[in-house]
C-alpha positions in Angstrom: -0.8 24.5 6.4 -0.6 21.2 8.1 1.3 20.7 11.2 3.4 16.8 11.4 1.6 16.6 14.4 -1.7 16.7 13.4 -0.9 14.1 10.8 -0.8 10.4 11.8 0.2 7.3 10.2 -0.4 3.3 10.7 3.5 1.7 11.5 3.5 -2.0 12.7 -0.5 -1.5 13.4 -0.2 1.4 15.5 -1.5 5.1 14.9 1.7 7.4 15.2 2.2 10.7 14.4 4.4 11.4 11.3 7.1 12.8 13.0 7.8 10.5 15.5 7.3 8.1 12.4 10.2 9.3 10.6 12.2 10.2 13.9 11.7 6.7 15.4 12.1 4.7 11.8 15.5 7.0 10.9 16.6 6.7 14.9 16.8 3.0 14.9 18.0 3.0 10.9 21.1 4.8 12.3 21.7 2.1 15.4 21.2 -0.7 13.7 24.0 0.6 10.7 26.2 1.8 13.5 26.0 -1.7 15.0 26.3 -3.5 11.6 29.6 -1.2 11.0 31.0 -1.7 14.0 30.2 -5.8 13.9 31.7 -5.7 10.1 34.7 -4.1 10.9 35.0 -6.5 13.9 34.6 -9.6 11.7 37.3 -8.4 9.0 39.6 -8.4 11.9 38.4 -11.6 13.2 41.3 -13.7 12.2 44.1 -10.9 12.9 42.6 -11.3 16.5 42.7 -15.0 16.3 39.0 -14.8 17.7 38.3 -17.9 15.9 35.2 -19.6 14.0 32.7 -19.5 16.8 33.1 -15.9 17.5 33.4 -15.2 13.5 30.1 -17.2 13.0 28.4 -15.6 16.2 29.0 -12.1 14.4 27.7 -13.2 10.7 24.6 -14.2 12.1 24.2 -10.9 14.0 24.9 -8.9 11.2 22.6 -10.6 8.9 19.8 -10.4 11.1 20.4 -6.6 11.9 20.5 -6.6 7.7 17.0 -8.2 8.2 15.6 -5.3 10.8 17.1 -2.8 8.4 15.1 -4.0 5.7 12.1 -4.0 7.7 12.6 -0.2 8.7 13.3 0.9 5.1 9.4 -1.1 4.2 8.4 1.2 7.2 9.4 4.3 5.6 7.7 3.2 2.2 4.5 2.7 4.2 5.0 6.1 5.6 6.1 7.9 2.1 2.6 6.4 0.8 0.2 7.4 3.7 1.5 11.0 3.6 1.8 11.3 -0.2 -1.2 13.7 -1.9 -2.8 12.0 -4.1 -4.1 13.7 -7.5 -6.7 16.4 -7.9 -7.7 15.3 -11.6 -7.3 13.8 -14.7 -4.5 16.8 -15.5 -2.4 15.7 -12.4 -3.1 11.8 -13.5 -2.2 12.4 -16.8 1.0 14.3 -15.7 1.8 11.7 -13.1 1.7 9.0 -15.3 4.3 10.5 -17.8 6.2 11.5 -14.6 6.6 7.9 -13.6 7.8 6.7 -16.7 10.4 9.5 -17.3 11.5 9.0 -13.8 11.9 5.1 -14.5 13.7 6.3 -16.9 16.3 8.2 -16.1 17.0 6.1 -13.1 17.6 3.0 -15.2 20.5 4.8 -16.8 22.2 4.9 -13.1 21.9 1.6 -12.2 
């Protein structure tokens, strides 16, 4: 049994340990969302406050580039979800990963 410790990963070309990865990544997921909210609900009431353009525009140009760091850590976590990921033993767990995938696509179409 592995330990997330022992296990390291390449984030922003730096070796990091998988859990302070994930802890890190989520960590600053959560700020910048908690900013973004906070900013959003600051905007809607831009006008109420009579805060004007400047101060409206100042706050849309935040927001969108905290959007743009938020993107950024979600590519992070992909890059972490495919260095840890096992990859197959065979052709059985090919075989079975490539109906997987499809049934997977699948269903999740349906959602969207």
């Amino acid at each position: 049994m592995s330990n997330l410790s022992d296990t390291s990963v390449i984030l922003n070309g730096e070796e990091i340990d998988v859990d302070s990865a994930i802890n890190d990544t989520y960590r600053d997921i959560q700020g910048y969302l908690n900013t973004t909210q906070s900013q959003l609900r600051a905007l809607a009431q831009a006008e109420d406050r009579s805060e004007g353009f400047r101060y409206s525009h100042h706050l849309c140009m935040t927001i969108d580039r905290n959007i743009k760091e938020i993107l950024e850590l979600f590519k992070d976590l992909k890059s972490i979800v495919k260095q840890v990921k096992l990859k197959p033993d065979g052709d059985d767990d090919r075989m079975w990963q490539a109906g997987f995938d499809i049934e997977f696509a699948n269903e999740h179409k349906k959602k969207i």
